[in-house]
mmJSON file of the N, C-alpha and C atoms, coordinates in Angstrom:
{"data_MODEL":{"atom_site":{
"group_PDB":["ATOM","ATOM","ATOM","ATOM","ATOM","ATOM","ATOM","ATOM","ATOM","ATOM","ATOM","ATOM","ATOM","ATOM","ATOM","ATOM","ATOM","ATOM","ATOM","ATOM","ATOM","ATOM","ATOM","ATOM","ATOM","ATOM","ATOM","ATOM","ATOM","ATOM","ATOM","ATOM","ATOM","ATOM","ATOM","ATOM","ATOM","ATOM","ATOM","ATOM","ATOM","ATOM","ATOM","ATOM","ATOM","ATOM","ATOM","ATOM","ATOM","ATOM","ATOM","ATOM","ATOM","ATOM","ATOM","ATOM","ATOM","ATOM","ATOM","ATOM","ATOM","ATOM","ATOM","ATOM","ATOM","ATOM","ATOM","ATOM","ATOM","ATOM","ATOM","ATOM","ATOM","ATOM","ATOM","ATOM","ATOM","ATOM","ATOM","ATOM","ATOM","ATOM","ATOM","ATOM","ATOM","ATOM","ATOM","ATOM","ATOM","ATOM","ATOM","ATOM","ATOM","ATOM","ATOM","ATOM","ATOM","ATOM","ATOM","ATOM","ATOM","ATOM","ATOM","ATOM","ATOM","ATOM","ATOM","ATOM","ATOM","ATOM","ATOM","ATOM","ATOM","ATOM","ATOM","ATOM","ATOM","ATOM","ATOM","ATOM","ATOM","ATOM","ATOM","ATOM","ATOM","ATOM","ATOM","ATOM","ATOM","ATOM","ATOM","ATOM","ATOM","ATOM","ATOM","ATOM","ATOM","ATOM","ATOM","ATOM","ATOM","ATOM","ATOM","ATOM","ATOM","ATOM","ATOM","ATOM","ATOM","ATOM","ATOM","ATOM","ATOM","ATOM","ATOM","ATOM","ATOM","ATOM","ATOM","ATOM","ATOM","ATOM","ATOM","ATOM","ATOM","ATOM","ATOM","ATOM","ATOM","ATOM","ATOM","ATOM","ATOM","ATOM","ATOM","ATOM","ATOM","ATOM","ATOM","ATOM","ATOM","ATOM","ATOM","ATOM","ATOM","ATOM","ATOM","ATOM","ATOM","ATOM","ATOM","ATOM","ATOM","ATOM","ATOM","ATOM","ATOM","ATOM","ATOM","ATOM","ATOM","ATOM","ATOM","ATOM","ATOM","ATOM","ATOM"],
"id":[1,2,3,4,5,6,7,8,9,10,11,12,13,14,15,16,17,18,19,20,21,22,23,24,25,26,27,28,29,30,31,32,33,34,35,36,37,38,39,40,41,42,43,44,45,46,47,48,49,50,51,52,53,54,55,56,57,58,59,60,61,62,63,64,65,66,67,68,69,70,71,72,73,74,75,76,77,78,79,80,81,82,83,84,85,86,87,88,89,90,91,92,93,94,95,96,97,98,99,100,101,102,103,104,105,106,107,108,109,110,111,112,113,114,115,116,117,118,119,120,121,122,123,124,125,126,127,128,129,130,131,132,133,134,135,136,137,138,139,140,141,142,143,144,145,146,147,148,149,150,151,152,153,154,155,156,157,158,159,160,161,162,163,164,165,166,167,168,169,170,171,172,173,174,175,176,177,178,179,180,181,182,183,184,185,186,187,188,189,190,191,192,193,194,195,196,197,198,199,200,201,202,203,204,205,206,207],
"type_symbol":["N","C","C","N","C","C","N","C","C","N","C","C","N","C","C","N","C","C","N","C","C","N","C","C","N","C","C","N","C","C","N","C","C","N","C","C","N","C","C","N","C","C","N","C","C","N","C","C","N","C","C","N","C","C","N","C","C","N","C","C","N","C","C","N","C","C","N","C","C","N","C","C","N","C","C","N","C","C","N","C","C","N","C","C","N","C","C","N","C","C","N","C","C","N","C","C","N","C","C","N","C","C","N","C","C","N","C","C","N","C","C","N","C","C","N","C","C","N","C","C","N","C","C","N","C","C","N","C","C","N","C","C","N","C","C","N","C","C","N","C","C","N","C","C","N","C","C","N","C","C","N","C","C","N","C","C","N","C","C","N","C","C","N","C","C","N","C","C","N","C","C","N","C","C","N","C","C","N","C","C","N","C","C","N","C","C","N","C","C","N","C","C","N","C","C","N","C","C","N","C","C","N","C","C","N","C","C"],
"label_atom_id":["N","CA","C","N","CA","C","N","CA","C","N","CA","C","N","CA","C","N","CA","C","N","CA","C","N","CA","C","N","CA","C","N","CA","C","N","CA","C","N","CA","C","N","CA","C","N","CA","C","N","CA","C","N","CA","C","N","CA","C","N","CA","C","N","CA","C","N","CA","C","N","CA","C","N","CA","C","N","CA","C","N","CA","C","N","CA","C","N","CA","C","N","CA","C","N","CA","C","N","CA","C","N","CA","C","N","CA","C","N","CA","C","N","CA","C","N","CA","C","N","CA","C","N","CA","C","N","CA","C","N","CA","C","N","CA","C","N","CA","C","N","CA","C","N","CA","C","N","CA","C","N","CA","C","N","CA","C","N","CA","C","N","CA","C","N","CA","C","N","CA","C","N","CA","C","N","CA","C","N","CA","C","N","CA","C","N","CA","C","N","CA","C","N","CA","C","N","CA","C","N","CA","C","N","CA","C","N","CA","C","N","CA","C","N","CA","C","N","CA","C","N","CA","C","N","CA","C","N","CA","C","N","CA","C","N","CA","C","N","CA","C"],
"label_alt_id":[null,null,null,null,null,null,null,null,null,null,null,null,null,null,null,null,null,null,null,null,null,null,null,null,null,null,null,null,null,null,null,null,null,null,null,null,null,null,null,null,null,null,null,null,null,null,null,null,null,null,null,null,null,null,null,null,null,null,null,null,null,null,null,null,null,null,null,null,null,null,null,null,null,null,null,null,null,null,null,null,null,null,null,null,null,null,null,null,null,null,null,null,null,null,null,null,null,null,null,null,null,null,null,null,null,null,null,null,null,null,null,null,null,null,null,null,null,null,null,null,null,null,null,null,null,null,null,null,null,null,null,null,null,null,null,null,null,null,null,null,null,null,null,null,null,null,null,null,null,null,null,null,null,null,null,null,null,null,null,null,null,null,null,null,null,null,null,null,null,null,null,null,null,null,null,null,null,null,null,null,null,null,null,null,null,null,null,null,null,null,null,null,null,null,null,null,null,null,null,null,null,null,null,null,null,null,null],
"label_comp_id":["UNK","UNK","UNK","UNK","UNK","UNK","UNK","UNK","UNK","UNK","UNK","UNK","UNK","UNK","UNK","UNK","UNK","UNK","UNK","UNK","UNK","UNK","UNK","UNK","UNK","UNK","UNK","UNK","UNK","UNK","UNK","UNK","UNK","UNK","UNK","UNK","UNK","UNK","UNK","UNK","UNK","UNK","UNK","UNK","UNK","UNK","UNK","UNK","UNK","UNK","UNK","UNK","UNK","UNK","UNK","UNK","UNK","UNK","UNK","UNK","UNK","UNK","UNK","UNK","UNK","UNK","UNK","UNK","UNK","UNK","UNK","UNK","UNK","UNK","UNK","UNK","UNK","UNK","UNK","UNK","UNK","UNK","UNK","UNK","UNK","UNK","UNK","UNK","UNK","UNK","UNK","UNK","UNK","UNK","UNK","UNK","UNK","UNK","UNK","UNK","UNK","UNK","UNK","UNK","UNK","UNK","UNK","UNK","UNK","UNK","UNK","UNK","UNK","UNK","UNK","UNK","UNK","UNK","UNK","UNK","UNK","UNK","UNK","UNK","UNK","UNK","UNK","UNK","UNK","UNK","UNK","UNK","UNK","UNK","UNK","UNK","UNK","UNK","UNK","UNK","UNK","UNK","UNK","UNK","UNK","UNK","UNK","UNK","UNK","UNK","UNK","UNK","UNK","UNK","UNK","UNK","UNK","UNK","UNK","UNK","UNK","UNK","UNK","UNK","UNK","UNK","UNK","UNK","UNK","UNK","UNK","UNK","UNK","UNK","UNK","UNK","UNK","UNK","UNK","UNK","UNK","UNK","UNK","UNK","UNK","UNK","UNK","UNK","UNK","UNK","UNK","UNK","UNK","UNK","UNK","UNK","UNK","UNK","UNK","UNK","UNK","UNK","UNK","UNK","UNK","UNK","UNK"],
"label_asym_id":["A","A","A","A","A","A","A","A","A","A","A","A","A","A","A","A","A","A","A","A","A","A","A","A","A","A","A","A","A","A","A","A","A","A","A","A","A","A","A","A","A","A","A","A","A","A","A","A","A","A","A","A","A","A","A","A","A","A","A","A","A","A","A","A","A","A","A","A","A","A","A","A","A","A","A","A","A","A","A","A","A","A","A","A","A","A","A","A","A","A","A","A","A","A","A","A","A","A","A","A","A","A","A","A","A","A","A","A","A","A","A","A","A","A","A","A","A","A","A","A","A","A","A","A","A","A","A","A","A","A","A","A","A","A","A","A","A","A","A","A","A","A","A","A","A","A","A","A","A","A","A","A","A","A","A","A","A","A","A","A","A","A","A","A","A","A","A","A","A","A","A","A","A","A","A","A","A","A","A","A","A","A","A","A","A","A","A","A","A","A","A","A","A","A","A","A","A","A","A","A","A","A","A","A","A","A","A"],
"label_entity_id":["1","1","1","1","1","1","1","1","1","1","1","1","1","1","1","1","1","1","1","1","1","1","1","1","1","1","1","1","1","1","1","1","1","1","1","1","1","1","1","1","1","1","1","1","1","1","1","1","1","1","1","1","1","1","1","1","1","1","1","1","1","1","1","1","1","1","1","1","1","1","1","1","1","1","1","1","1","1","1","1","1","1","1","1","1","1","1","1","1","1","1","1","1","1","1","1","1","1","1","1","1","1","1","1","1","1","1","1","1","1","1","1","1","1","1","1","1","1","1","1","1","1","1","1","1","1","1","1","1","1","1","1","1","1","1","1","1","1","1","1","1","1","1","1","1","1","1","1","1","1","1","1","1","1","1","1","1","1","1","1","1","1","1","1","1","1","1","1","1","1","1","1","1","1","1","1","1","1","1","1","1","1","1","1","1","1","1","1","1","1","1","1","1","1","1","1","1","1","1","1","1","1","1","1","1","1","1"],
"label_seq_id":[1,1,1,2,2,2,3,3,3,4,4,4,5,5,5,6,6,6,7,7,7,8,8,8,9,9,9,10,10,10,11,11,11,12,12,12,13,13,13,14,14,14,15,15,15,16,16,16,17,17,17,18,18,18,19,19,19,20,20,20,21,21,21,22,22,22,23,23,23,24,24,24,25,25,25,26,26,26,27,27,27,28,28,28,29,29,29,30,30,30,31,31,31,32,32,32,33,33,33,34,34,34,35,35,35,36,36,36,37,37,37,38,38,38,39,39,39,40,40,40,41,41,41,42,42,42,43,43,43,44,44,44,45,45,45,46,46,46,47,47,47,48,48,48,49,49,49,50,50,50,51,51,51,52,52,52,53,53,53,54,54,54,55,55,55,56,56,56,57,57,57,58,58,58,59,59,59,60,60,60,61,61,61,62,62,62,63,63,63,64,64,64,65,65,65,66,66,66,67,67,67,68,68,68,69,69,69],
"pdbx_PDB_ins_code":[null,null,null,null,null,null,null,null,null,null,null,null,null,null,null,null,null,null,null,null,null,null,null,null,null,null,null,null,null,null,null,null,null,null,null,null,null,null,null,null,null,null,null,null,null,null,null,null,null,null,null,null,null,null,null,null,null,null,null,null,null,null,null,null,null,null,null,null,null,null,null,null,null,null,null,null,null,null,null,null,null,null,null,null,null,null,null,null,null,null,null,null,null,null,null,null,null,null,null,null,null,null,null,null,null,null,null,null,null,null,null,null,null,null,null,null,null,null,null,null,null,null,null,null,null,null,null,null,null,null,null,null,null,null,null,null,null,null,null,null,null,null,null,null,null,null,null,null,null,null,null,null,null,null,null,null,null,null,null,null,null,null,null,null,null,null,null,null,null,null,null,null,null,null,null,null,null,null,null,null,null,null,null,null,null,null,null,null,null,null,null,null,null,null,null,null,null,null,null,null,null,null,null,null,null,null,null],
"Cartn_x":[7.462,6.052,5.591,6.308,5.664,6.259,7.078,7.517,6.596,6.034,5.637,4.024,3.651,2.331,2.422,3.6,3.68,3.36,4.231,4.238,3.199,2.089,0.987,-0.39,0.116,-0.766,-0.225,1.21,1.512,0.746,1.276,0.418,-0.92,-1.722,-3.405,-3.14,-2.988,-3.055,-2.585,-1.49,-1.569,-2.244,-2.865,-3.973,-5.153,-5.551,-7.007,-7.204,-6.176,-6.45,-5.242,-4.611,-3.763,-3.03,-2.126,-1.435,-0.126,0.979,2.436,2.716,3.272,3.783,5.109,5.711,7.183,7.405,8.117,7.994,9.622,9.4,10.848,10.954,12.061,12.041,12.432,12.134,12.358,12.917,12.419,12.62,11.834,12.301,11.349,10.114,9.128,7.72,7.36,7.532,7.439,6.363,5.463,4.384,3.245,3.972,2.729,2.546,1.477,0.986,0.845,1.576,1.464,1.378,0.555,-0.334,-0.276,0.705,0.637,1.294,2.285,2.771,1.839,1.176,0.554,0.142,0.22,0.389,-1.043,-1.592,-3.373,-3.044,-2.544,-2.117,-1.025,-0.793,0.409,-0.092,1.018,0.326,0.955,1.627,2.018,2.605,2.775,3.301,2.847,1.648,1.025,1.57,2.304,2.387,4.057,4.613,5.856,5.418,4.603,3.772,3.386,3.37,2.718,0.958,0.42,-0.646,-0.525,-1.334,-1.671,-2.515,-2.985,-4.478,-4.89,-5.926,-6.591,-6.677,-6.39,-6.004,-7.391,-8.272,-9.483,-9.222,-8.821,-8.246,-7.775,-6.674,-5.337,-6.253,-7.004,-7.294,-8.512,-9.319,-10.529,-9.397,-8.468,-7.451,-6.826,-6.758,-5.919,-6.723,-8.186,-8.91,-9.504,-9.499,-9.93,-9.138,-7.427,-6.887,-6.797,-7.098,-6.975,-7.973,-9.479,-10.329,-10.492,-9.227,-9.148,-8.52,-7.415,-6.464,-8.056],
"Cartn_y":[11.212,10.944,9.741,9.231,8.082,7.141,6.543,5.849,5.33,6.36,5.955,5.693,6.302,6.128,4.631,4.55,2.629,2.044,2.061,1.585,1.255,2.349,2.182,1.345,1.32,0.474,-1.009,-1.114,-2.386,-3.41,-2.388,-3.118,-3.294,-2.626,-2.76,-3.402,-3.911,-4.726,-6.418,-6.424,-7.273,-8.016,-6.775,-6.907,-7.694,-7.067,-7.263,-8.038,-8.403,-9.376,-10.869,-10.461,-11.719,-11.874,-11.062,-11.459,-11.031,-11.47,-11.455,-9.997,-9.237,-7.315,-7.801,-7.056,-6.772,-5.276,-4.531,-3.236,-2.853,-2.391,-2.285,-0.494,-0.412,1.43,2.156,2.872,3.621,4.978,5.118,6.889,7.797,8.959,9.514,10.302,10.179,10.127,8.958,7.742,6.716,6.121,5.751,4.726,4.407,2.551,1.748,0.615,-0.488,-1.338,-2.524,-3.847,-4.698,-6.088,-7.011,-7.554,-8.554,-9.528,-11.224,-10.456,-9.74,-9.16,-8.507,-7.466,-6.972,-5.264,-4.594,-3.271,-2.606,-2.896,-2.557,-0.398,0.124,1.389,1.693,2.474,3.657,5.104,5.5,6.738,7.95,7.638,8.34,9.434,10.742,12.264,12.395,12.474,13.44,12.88,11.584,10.635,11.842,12.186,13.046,14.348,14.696,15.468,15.868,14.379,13.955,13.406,13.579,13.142,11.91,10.728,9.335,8.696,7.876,7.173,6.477,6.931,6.499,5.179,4.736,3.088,2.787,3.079,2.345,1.867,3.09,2.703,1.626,1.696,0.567,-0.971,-0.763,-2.06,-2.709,-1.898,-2.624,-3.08,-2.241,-2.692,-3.915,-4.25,-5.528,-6.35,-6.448,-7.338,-8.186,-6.768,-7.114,-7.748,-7.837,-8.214,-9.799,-10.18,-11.241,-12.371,-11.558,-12.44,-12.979,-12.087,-12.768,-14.436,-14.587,-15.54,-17.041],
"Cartn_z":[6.475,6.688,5.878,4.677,3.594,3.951,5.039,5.715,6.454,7.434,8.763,8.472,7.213,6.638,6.344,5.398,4.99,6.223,7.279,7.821,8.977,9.094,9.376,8.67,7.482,6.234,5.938,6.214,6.415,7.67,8.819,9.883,10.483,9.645,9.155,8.299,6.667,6.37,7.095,7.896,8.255,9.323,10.345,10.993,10.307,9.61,8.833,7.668,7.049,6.119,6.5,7.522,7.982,6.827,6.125,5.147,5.34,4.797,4.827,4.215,4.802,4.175,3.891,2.917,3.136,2.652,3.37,3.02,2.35,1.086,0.179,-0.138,0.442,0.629,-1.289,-1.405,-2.713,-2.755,-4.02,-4.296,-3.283,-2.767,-2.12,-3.079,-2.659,-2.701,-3.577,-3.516,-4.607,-3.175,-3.897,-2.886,-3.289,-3.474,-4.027,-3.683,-3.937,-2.846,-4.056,-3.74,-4.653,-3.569,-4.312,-3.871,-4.645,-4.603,-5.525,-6.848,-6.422,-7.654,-8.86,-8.631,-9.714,-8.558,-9.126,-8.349,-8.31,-6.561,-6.344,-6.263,-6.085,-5.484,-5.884,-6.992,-7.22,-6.72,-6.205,-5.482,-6.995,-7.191,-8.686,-8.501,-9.106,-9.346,-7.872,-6.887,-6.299,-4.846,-5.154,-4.039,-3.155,-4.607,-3.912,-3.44,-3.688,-2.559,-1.846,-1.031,0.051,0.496,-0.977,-0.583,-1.366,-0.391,-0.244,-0.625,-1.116,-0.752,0.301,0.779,1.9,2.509,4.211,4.209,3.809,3.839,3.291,1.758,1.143,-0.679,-0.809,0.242,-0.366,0.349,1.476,2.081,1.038,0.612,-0.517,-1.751,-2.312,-3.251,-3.329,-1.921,-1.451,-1.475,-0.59,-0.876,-2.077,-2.779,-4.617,-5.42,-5.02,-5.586,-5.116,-4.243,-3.022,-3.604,-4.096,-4.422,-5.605,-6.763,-7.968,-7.773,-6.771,-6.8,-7.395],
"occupancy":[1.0,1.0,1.0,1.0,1.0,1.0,1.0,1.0,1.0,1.0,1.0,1.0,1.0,1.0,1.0,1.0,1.0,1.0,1.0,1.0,1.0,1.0,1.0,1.0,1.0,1.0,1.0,1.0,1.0,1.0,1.0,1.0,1.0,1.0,1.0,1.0,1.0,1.0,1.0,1.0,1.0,1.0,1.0,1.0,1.0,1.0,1.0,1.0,1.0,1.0,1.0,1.0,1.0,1.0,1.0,1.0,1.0,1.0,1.0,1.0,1.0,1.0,1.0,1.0,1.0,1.0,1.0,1.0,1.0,1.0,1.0,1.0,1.0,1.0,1.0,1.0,1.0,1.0,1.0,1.0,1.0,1.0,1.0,1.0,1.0,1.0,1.0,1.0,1.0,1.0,1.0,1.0,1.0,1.0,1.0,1.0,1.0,1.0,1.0,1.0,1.0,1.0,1.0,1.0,1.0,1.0,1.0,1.0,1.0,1.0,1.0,1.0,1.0,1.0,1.0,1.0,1.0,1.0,1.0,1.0,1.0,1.0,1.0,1.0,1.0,1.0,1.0,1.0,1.0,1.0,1.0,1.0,1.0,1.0,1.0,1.0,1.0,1.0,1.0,1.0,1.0,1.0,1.0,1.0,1.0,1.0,1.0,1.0,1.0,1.0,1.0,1.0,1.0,1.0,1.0,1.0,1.0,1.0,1.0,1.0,1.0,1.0,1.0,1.0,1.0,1.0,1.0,1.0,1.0,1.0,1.0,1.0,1.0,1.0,1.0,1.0,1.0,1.0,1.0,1.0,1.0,1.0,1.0,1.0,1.0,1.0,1.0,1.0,1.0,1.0,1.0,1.0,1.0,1.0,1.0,1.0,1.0,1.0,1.0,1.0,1.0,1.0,1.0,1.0,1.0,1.0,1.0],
"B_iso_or_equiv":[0.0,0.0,0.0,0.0,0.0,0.0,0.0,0.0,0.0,0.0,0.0,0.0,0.0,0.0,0.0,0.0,0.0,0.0,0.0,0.0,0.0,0.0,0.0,0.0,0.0,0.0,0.0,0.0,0.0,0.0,0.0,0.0,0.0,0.0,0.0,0.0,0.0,0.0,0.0,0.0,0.0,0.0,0.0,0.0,0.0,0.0,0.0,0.0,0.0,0.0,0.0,0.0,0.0,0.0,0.0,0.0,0.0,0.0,0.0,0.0,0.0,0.0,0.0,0.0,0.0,0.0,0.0,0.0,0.0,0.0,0.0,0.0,0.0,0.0,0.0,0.0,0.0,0.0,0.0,0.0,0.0,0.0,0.0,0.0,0.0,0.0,0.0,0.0,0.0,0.0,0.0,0.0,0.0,0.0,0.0,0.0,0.0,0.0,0.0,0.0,0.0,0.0,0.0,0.0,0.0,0.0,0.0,0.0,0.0,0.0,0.0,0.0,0.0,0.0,0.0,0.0,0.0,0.0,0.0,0.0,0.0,0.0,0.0,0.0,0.0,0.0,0.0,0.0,0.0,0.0,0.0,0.0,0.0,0.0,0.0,0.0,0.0,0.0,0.0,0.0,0.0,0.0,0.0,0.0,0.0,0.0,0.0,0.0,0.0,0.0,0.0,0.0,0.0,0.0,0.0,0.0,0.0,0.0,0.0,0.0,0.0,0.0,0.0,0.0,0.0,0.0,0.0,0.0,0.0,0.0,0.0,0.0,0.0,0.0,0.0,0.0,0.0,0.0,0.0,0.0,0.0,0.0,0.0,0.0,0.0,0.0,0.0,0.0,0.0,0.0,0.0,0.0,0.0,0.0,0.0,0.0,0.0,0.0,0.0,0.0,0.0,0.0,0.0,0.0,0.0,0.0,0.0],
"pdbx_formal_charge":[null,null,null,null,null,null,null,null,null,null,null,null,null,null,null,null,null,null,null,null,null,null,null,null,null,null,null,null,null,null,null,null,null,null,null,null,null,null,null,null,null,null,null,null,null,null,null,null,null,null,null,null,null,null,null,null,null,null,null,null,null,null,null,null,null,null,null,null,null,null,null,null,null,null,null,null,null,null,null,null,null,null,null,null,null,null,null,null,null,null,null,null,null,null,null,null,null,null,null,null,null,null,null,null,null,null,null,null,null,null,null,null,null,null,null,null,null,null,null,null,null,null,null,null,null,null,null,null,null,null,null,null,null,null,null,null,null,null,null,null,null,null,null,null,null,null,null,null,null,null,null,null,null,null,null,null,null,null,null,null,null,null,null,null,null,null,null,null,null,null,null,null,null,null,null,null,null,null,null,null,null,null,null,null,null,null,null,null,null,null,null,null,null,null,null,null,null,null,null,null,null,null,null,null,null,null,null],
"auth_seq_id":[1,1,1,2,2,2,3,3,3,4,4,4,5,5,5,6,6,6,7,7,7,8,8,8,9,9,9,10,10,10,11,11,11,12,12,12,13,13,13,14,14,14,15,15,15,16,16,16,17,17,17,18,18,18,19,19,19,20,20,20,21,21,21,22,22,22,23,23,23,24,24,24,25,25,25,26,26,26,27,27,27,28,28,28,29,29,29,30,30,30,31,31,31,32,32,32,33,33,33,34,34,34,35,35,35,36,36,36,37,37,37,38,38,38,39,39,39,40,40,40,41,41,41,42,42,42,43,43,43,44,44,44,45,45,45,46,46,46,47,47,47,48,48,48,49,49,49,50,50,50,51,51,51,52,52,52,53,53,53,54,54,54,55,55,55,56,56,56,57,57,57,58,58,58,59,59,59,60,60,60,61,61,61,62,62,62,63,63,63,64,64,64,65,65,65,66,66,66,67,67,67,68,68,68,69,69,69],
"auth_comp_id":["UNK","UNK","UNK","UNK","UNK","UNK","UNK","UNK","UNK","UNK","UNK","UNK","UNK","UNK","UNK","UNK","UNK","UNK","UNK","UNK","UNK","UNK","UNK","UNK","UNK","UNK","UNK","UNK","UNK","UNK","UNK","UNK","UNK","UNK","UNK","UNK","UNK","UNK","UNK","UNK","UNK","UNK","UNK","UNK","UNK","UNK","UNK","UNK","UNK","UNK","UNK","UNK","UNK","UNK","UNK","UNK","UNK","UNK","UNK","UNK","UNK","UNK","UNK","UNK","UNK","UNK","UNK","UNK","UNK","UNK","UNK","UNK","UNK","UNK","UNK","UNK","UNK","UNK","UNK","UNK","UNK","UNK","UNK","UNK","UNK","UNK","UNK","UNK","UNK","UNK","UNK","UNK","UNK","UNK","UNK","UNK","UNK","UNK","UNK","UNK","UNK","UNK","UNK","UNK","UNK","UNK","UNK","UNK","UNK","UNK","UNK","UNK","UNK","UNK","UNK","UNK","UNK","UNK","UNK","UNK","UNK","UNK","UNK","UNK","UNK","UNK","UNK","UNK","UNK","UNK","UNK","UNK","UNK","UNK","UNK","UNK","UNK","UNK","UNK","UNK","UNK","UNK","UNK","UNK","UNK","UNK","UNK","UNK","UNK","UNK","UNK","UNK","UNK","UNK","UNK","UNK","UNK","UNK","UNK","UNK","UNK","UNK","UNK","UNK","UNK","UNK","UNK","UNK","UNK","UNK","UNK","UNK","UNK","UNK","UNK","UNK","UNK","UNK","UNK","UNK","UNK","UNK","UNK","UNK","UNK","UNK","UNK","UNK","UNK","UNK","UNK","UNK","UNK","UNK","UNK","UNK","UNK","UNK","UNK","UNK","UNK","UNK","UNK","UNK","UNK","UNK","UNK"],
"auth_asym_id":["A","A","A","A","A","A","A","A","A","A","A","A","A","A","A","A","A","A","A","A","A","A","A","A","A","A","A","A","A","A","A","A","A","A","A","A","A","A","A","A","A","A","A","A","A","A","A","A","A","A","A","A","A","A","A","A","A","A","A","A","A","A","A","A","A","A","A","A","A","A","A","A","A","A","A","A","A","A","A","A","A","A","A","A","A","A","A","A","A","A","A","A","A","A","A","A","A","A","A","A","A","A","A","A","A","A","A","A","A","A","A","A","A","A","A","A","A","A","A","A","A","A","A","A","A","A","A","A","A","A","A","A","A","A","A","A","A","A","A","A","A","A","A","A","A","A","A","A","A","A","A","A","A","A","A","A","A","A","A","A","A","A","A","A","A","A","A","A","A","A","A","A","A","A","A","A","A","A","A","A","A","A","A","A","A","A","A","A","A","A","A","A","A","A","A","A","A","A","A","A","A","A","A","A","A","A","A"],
"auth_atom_id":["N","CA","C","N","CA","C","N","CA","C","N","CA","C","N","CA","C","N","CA","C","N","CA","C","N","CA","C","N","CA","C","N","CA","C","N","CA","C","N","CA","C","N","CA","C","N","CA","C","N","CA","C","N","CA","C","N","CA","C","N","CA","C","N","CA","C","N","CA","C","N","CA","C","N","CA","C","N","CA","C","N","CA","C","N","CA","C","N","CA","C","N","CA","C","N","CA","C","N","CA","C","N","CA","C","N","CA","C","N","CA","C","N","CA","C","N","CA","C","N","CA","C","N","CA","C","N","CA","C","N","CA","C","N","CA","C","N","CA","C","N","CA","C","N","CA","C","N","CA","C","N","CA","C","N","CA","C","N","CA","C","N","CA","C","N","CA","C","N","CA","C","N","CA","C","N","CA","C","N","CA","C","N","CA","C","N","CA","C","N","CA","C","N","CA","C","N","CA","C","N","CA","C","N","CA","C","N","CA","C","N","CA","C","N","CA","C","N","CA","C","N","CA","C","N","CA","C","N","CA","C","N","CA","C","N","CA","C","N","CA","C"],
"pdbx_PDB_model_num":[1,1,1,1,1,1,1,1,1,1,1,1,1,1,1,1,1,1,1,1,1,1,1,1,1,1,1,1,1,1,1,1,1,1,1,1,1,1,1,1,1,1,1,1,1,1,1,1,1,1,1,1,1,1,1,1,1,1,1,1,1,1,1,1,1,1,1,1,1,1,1,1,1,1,1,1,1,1,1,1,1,1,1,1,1,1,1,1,1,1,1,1,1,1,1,1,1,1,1,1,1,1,1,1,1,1,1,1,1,1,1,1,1,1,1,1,1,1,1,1,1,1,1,1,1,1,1,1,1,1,1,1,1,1,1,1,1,1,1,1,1,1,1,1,1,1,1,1,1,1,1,1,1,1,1,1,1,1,1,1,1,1,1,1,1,1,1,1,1,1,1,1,1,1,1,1,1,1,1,1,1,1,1,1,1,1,1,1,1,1,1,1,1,1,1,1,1,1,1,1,1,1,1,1,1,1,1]
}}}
């Protein structure tokens, strides 16, 4: 399921902010969202779980990180 979630958040982010994804597979339940190299979203302990943060989370995360550059 934290696959196909990435992979649904990859391709909204790249929808919506027109930016380059690369998706790098891990530990299972490991899922986090980095952004010009500095990490907007660790999903942390709860992420092996199965619970996520919301694409709204990770997409304001991305943006915020976007507008420091």
């Amino acid at each position: 399921m934290t696959g196909l979630y990435a992979a649904r958040v990859a391709a909204r982010l790249r929808r919506e902010l027109q930016i380059d994804v690369e998706m790098i597979g891990g530990r299972y339940g490991q899922f986090k969202v980095v952004v010009d190299g500095n990490t907007v979203i660790d999903g942390g302990a709860v992420a092996f779980l199965g619970v996520l943060p919301s694409q709204a989370k990770i997409l304001a995360a991305a943006r915020e990180q976007l507008r420091i550059k």
